[in-house]
Each structure stands twice: as structure tokens, then as C-alpha cells.
C-alpha positions as CSV (number, residue, x, y, z in Angstrom):
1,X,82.9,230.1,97.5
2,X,86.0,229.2,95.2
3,X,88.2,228.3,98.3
4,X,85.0,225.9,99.6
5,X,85.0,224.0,96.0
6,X,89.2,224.0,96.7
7,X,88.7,222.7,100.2
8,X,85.6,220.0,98.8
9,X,87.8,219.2,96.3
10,X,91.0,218.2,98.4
11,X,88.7,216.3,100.6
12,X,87.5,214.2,98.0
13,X,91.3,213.5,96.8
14,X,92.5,212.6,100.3
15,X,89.0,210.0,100.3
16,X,90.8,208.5,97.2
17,X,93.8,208.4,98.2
18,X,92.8,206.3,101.6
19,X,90.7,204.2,99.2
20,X,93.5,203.5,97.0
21,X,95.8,202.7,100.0
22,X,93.3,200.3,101.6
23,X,92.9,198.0,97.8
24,X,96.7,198.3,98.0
25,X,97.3,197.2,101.8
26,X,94.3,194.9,102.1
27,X,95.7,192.4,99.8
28,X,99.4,192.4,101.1
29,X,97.7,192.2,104.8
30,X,96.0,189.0,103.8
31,X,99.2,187.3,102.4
32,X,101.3,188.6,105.7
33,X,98.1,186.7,107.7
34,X,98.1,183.9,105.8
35,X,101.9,183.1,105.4
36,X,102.7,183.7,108.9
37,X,99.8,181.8,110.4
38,X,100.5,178.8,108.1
39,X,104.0,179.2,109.2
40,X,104.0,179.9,112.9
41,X,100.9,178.3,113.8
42,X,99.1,175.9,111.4
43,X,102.6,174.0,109.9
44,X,103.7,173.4,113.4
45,X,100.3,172.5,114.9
46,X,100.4,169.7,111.8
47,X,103.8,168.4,112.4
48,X,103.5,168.3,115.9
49,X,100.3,165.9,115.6
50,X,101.9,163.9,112.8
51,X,105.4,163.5,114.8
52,X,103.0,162.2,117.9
53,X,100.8,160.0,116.0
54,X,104.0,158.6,114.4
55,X,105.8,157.8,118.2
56,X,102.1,156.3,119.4
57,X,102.5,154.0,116.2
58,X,106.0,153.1,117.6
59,X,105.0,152.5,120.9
60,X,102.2,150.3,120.2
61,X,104.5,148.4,117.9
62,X,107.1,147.7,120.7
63,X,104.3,147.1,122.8
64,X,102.6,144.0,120.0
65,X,106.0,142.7,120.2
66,X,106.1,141.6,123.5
67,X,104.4,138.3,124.6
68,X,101.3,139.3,126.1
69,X,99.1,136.7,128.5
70,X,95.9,137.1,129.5
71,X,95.7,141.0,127.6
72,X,98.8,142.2,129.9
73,X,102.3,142.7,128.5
74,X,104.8,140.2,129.9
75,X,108.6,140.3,129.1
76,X,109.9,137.4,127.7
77,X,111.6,135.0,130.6
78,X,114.6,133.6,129.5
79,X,114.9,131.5,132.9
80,X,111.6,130.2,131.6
81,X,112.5,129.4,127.9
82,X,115.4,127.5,129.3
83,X,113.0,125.3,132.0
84,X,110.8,124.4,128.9
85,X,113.8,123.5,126.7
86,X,115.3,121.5,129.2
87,X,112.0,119.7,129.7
88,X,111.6,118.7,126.3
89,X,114.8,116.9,126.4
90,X,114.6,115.1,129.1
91,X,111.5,114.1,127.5
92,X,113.1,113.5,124.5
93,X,116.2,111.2,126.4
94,X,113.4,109.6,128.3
95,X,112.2,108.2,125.0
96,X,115.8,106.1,124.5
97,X,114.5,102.6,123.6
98,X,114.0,101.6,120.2
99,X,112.0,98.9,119.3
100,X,112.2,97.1,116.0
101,X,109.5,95.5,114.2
102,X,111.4,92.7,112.3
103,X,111.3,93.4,108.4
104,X,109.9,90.4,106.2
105,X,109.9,89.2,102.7
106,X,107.1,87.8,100.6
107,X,107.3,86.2,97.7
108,X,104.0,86.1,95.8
109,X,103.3,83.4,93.0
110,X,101.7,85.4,90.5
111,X,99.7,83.8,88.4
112,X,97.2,86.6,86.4
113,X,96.6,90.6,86.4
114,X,93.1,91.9,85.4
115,X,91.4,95.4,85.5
116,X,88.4,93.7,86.4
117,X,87.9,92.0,90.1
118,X,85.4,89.6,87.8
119,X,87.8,88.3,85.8
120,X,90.0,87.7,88.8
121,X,87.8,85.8,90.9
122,X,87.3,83.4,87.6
123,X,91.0,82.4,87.6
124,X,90.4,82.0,91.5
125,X,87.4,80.1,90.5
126,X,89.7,77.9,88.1
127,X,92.7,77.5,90.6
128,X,90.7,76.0,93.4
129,X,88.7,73.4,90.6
130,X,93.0,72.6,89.6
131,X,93.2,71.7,93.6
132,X,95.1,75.5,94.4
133,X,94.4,78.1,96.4
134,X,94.1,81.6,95.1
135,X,94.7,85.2,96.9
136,X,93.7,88.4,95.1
137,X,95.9,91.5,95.8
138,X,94.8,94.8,95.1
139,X,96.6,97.3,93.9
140,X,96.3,99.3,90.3
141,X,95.1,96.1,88.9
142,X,93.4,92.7,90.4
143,X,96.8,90.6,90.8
144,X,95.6,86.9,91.4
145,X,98.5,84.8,93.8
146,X,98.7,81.4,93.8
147,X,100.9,81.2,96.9
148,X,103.4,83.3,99.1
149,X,106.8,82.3,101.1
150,X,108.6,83.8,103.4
151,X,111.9,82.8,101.6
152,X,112.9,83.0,98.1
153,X,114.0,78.9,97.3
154,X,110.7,77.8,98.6
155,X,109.0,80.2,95.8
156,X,111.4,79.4,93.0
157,X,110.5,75.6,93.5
158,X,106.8,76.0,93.7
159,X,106.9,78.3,90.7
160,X,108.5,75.8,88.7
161,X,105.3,73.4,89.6
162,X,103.1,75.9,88.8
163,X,104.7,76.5,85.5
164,X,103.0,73.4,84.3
165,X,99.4,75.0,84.5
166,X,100.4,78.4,84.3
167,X,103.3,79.3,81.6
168,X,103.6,83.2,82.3
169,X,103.9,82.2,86.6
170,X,106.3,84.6,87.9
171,X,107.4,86.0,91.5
172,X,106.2,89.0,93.1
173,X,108.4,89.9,95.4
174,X,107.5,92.7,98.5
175,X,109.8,93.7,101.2
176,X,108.4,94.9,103.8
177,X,111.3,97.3,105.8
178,X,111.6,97.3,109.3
179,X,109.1,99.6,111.5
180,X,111.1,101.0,114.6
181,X,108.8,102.6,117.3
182,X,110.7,104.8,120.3
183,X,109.6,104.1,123.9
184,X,110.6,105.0,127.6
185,X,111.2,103.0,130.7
186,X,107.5,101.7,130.9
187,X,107.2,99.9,127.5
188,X,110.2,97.8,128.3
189,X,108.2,94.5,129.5
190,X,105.5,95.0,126.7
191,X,108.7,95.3,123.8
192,X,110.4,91.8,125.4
193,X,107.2,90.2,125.1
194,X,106.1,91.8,122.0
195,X,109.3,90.6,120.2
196,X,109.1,87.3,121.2
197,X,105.1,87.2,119.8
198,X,106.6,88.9,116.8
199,X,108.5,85.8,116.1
200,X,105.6,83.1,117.2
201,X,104.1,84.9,114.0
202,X,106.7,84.8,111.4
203,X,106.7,81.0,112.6
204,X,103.1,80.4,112.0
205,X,103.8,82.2,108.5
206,X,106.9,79.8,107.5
207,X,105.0,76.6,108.9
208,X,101.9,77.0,106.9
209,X,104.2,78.3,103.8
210,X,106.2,74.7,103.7
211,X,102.6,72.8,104.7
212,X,100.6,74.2,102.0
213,X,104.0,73.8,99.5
214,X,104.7,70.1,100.5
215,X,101.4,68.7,100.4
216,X,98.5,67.4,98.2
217,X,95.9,69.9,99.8
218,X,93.0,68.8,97.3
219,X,93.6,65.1,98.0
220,X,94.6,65.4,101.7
221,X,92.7,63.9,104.7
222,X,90.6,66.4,106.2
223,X,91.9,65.1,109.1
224,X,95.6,65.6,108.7
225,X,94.6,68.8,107.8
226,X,92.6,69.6,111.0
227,X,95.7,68.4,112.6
228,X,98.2,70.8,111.6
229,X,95.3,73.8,112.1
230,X,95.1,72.6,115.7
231,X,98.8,73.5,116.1
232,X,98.7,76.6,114.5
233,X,95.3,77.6,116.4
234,X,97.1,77.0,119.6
235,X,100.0,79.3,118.5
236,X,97.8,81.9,117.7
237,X,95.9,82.0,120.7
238,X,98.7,81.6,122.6
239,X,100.2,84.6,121.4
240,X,97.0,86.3,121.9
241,X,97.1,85.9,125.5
242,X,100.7,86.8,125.9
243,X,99.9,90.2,124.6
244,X,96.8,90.8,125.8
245,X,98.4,90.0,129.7
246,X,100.5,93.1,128.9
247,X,98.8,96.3,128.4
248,X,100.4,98.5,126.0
249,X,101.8,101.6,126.9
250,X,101.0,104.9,124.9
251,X,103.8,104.7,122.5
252,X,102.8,101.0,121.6
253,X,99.2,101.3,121.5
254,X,99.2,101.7,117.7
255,X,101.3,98.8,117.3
256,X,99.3,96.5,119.4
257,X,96.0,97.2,117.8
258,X,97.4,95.9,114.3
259,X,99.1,93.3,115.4
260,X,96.4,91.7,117.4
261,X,94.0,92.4,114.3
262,X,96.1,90.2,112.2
263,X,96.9,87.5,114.8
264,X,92.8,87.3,116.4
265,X,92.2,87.6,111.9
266,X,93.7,84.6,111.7
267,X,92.7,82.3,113.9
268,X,88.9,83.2,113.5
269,X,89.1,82.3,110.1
270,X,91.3,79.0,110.7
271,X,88.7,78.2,113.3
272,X,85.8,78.7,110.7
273,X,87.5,76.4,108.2
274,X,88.1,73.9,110.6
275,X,84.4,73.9,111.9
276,X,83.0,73.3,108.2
277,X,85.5,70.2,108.0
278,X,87.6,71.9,105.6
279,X,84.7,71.4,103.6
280,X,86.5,73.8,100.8
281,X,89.9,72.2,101.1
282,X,91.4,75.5,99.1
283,X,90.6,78.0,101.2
284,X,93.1,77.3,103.8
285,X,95.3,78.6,100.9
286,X,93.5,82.4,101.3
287,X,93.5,82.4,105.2
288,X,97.3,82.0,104.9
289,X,98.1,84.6,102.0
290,X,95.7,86.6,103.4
291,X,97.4,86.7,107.0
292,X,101.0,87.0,105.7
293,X,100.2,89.9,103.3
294,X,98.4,91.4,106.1
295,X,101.9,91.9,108.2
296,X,102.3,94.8,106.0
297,X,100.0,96.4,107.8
298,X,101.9,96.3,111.4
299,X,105.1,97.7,109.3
């Protein structure tokens, strides 16, 4: 009976013993898992992924950097990108006419400045009952003309008449600089005969300049009047139909549309005065300022 309780007793020891060395090994067998799964399977399973998800990144990059057409990549044809710059100068050297639009000088007879368009159109008012015209330009204020030249002695002299009714008269001077406008083989008749209507204008602007200057308008005949509007009528329309027998090519479309504004402008409104008999001798002064300030516009 003693050697069973022995024998029970070493039984129980040995159970302890395995016990003991399971809590020991269990823990050190989880760490061994777990470090060399992490190391030899889930770290190089992550990389791996990362490492391929960087190259697709990459890829698609080089890929977005090509030119694409229609959703397709295309490589870049330098053949191509040569044709197209080639094209555009030819295009370019096909443009190699210049055409000037003359500059021109006004000199305005200034003879009041007024923030309100009211008060302007009084000194108009007052002008015309005095036998002169009067021409309001707008710009930051209301600046009220009294006449414009093309040239600079024709101004001084008038201003110096003026002076008499008007002690603070001075001259407003604008220069208007030349416009130049680039056109090909096609616009070559419409920029010969555009030039020369150019001219027929700035002759129509000196004319009336040194008729309105050298003359008694108030006190004038309407009929010497009605004389001189004839001629200038005539030029006018003539230079209407010289243009319009020309159609304007692209590059001088923009031009044209200005200039015959100002030109068809002006002889409407000559033709107005003349059919009332000049019945408000002054306003011929307007019509002209009007016009010749209105070449700014073509510029």
C-alpha cells in the first residue's frame, strides 16, 4: 500500500511537471509562430503588394504621359510636329503685306469742360446763338469744341478769333498713331483702293476744316453753303462706291466696317442738313467735328 501512494505520488509529479513545461513552451511557441510568419510570410506578402502597386503607379504615369487620341495611346510624331510647324509659317509668310492706316492729327478748339452734359449743351446752346458751331467730346468730363483742324496753324489762327469770346480758348491736341493691319496675296486690290479712299477722306476733313474756318457760316447764303455740301456729298459717295465694288477680304473685314460707318455717317447727316436748307446754319459745324473725331475709331 506504501509503494502505491509512492507510485500515485510520482505520477502526480510527472503531471506537473508536463504542466509546467506546456505554460513554459506554449508561450515561446507563439512568439517562434508569430516572428517567423510575420517574417517569412506576412512582411514579404506586404512588400511584394506594395512594390507592385508602386510599378502599376509608374506605368500608368508613363502611360498619361503620352498623347492619347480618341482613348488610345499614340506616340508623339515628330514628322508630324514638324508638318504643323512648317504650316504655320508658311501661313505666317503668307501674311507678308502690311497695310498702313495713315495716322492723323486733330486739333480741337476747346472752349469749356463740365461734369455735367447739361451744362455743356448750354455753352453749345450759347455758341450757335454767337453764330459757332459746337461739338461735345466725352471723356472724364463733358469737353465742349468749338472747332477741329487737321493742322496745327489753322488752329492757332482760329483760336486767336475765338479768344475774343472765349478768354480761357485753348488747343486740344489728339494724335491718332498709325493702325497697320497684315494681309496676304488676296487683300492686295482691296489695300490699293482702300488707301487711295483713305486719302479722299482726310481730303473731305481738310476741305471742310478751311471752309468752316474762312467763312461767315451764320451770315452765309444757304446757297453757297448747299454748294460746297454738294461737292463733299459727291466725294463721299464716291468713295462709298469704290469700296463697296471691292469686297474685303478676311483680314480687312474689320477695317472696312469702320470705315464705311464713318464715311456713309457722314454723308447721311450732310444730306439731312442740306434737305432742311441748312435751316440751322451751325450744325454743319457738328457733322464735321463729329466725322473727323470719329477717324479714331478706324485707328
Amino acid at each position: 500500500m506504501r509503494q502505491n501512494r509512492i507510485k500515485t505520488r510520482k505520477n502526480n509529479n510527472t503531471r506537473y511537471l508536463v504542466i509546467i513545461a506546456l505554460l513554459v513552451a506554449l508561450p515561446l511557441l507563439a512568439v517562434s509562430i508569430g516572428y517567423f510568419g510575420t517574417k517569412h510570410f506576412l512582411v514579404p506578402r506586404y512588400f511584394s503588394k506594395e512594390d507592385n502597386d508602386v510599378n502599376k503607379k509608374i506605368a500608368d504615369k508613363n502611360v498619361s504621359d503620352q498623347p492619347q487620341e480618341n482613348g488610345r495611346d499614340k506616340t508623339v510624331d515628330y514628322n508630324n510636329k514638324e508638318t504643323e510647324q512648317t504650316s504655320k509659317k508658311e501661313s505666317t509668310e503668307r501674311k507678308s503685306y502690311s497695310f498702313e492706316v495713315p495716322a492723323l492729327s486733330i486739333y480741337n478748339i476747346q472752349v469749356g469742360s463740365f461734369d455735367s452734359k447739361e451744362h455743356a449743351q448750354n455753352q453749345i446752346k450759347e455758341l450757335n446763338d454767337k453764330g459757332f458751331g459746337g461739338y461735345i467730346v466725352e471723356s472724364d468730363r463733358y469737353r465742349v469744341m468749338v472747332m477741329s483742324f487737321t493742322d496745327r496753324s489753322s488752329a492757332d489762327q482760329y483760336k486767336n478769333d475765338i479768344k475774343d469770346f472765349y478768354s480761357d480758348t485753348f488747343i486740344s491736341q489728339k494724335q491718332l498713331s498709325v493702325r497697320e493691319i497684315n494681309y496676304d496675296d488676296k487683300g492686295k486690290e482691296y489695300s490699293e483702293v482702300a488707301l487711295k479712299e483713305i486719302g479722299e477722306l482726310k481730303k473731305y476733313y481738310e476741305n471742310f476744316s478751311n471752309f468752316l474756318a474762312n467763312n461767315d457760316i451764320s451770315n452765309m447764303e444757304s446757297s453757297k453753303i448747299a454748294e460746297f455740301v454738294d461737292r463733299e456729298i459727291s466725294r463721299l459717295d464716291k468713295v462709298i462706291n469704290k469700296i463697296s465694288s471691292i469686297g474685303p477680304t478676311e483680314d480687312f473685314k474689320n477695317f472696312n466696317n469702320k470705315f464705311m460707318i464713318v464715311v456713309k455717317t457722314s454723308k447721311t447727316k450732310l444730306s439731312q442738313a442740306k434737305e432742311s436748307n441748312f435751316e440751322d446754319k451751325t450744325k454743319i459745324f457738328e457733322i464735321f467735328m463729329e466725322s473727323l473725331n470719329s477717324y479714331e475709331g478706324i485707328i
